[in-house]
C-alpha positions as CSV (number, residue, x, y, z in Angstrom):
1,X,68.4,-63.1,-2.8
2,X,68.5,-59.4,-5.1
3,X,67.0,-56.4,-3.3
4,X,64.5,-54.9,-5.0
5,X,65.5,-52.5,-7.5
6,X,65.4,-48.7,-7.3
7,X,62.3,-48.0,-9.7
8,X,60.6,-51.4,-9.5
9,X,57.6,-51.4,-11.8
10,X,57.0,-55.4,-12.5
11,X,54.1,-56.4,-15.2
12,X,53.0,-59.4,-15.1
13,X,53.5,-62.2,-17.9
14,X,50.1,-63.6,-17.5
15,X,48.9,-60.3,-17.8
16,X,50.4,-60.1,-21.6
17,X,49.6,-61.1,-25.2
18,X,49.6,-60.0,-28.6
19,X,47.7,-56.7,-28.1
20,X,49.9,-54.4,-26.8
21,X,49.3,-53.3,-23.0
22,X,50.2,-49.4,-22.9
23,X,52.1,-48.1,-19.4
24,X,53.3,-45.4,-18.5
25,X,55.5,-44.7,-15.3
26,X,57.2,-42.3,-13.5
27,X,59.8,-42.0,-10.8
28,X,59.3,-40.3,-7.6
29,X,61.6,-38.0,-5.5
30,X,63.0,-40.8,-3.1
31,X,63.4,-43.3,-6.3
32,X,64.9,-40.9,-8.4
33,X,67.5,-39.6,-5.6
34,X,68.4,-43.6,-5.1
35,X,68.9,-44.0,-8.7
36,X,71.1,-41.1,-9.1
37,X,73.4,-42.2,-5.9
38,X,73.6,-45.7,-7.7
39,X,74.7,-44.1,-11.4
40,X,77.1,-41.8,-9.6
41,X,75.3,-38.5,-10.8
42,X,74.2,-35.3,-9.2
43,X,70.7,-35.6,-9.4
44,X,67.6,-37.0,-11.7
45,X,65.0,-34.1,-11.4
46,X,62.8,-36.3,-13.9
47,X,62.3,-39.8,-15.2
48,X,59.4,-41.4,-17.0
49,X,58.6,-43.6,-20.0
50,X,56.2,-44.9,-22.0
51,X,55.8,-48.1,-23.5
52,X,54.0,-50.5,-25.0
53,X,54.0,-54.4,-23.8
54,X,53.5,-57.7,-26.0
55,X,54.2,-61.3,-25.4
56,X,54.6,-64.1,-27.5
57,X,55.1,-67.1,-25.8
58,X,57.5,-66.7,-23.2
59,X,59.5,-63.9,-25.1
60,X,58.5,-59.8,-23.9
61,X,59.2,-57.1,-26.0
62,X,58.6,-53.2,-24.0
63,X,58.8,-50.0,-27.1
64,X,58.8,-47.2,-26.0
65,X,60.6,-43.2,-24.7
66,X,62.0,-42.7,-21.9
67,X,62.3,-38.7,-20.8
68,X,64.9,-37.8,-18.5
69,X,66.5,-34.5,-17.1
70,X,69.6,-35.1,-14.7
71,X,72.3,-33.4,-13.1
72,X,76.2,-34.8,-13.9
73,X,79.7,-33.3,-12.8
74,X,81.7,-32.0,-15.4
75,X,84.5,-34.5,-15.8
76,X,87.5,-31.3,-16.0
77,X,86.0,-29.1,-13.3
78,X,83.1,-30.9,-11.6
79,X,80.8,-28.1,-12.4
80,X,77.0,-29.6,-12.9
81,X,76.1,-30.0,-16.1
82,X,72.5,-30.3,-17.2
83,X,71.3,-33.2,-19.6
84,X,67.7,-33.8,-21.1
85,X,67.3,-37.3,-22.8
86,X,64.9,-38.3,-24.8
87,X,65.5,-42.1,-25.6
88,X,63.6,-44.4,-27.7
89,X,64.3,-47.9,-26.9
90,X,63.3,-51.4,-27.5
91,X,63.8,-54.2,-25.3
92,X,62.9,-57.9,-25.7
93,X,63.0,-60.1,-21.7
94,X,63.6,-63.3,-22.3
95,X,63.3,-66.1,-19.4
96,X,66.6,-66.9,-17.7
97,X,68.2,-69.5,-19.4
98,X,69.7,-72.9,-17.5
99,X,73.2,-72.8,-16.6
100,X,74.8,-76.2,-16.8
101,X,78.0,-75.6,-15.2
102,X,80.1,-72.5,-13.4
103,X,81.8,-71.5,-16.2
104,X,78.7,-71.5,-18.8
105,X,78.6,-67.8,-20.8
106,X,75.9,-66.8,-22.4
107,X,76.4,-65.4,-25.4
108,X,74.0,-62.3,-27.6
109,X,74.3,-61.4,-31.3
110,X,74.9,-57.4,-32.2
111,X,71.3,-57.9,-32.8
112,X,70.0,-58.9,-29.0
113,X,71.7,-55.9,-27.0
114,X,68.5,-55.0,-26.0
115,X,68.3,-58.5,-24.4
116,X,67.1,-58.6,-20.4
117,X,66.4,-61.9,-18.8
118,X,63.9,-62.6,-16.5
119,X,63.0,-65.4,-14.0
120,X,59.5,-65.8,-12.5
121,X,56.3,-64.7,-13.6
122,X,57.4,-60.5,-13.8
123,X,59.5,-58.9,-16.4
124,X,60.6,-55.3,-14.4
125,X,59.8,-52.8,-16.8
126,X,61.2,-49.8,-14.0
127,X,64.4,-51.7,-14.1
128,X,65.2,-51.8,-17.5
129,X,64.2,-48.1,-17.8
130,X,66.2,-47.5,-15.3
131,X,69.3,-49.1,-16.8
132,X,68.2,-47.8,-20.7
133,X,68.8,-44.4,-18.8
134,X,72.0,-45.4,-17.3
135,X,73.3,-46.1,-21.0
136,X,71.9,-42.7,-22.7
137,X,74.1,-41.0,-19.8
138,X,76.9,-38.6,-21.5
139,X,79.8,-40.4,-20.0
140,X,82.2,-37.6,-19.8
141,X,79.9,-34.2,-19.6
142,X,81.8,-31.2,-20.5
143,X,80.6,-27.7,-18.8
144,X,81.5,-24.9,-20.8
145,X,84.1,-24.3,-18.6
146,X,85.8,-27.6,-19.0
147,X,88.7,-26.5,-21.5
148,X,90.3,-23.7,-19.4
149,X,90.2,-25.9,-16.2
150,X,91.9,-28.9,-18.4
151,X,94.2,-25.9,-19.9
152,X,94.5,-25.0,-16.3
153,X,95.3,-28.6,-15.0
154,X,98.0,-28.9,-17.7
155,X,96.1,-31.0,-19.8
156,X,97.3,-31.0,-23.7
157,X,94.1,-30.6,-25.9
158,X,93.8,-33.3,-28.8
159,X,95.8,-31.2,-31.1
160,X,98.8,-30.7,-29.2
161,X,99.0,-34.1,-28.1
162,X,98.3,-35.9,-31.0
163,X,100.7,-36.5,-33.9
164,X,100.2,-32.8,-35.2
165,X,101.0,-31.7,-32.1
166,X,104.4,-33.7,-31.6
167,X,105.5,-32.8,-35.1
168,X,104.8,-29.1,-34.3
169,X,106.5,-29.0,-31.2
170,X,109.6,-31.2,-33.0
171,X,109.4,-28.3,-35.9
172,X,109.5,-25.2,-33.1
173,X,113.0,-27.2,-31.7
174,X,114.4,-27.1,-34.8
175,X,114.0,-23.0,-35.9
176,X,117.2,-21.3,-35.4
């Protein structure tokens, strides 16, 4: 048995058709502090989206924004660094398919990224959000500070470690 997820917002399938069903949601203090212990981040002082809802058949397709500001380390000198997002996505939930054996893959077209499965009568449109947001994150935010602490640290920058670099430091051994 899963826990329940962080931001848990389910929506019912039966609930569902052709028209879309408009939601919005939001995240509150205690769901956005649990979600920014689970990405590893300083703090998510906002989260919401907006999104509209259709079904056909079993297939679930949520479009919509999500709007975000968090709080990351700098990667060079763990200074926070502030982030606003502002992400359209576009997810289609799927029901989860039957395995047949231990070692079965499942496996998604460049075109079905945006692919969540689903088992039960719910899709979990907080989730999803939750995990779009997770995937907008910078991945290595920078502070403005972040080049003299690398500098600092004795961290080459690109330049000087890169071809360029290794063919300048080969030419500065070979001046008389």
């Amino acid at each position: 048995m899963t826990a329940t997820p962080e931001f848990s917002r389910p929506v019912r399938i039966d609930t569902l058709g052709t028209t879309p069903k408009h939601v919005e949601i939001g995240a509150d203090e205690k769901e956005r502090a649990a979600l920014a212990r689970r990405f590893g981040i300083v703090e998510i002082e906002r989260l919401s989206a907006e999104a509209a809802i259709t079904r056909s058949g079993d297939s679930v397709v949520a479009s919509g924004t999500l709007t975000a500001k968090v709080t990351q380390s700098c990667v060079a000198s763990g200074e926070p660094v502030e982030e606003a997002v502002d992400e359209e996505f576009r997810i289609e939930f799927r029901p989860q398919p039957a395995l047949t054996g231990e070692e079965d893959e499942i496996e998604l077209s460049e075109g079905e990224l945006d692919v969540v499965f689903y088992e039960g009568g719910a899709i979990d449109i907080g989730e999803a959000v939750a995990e779009t947001l997770s995937l907008s994150l910078d991945p290595y935010p920078r502070s403005p500070n972040a080049e003299e602490a690398l500098r600092e640290a004795g961290v080459k920058s690109e330049g000087e470690a890169g071809a360029f670099g290794a063919l300048a430091a080969l030419r500065d051994k070979l001046k008389p």
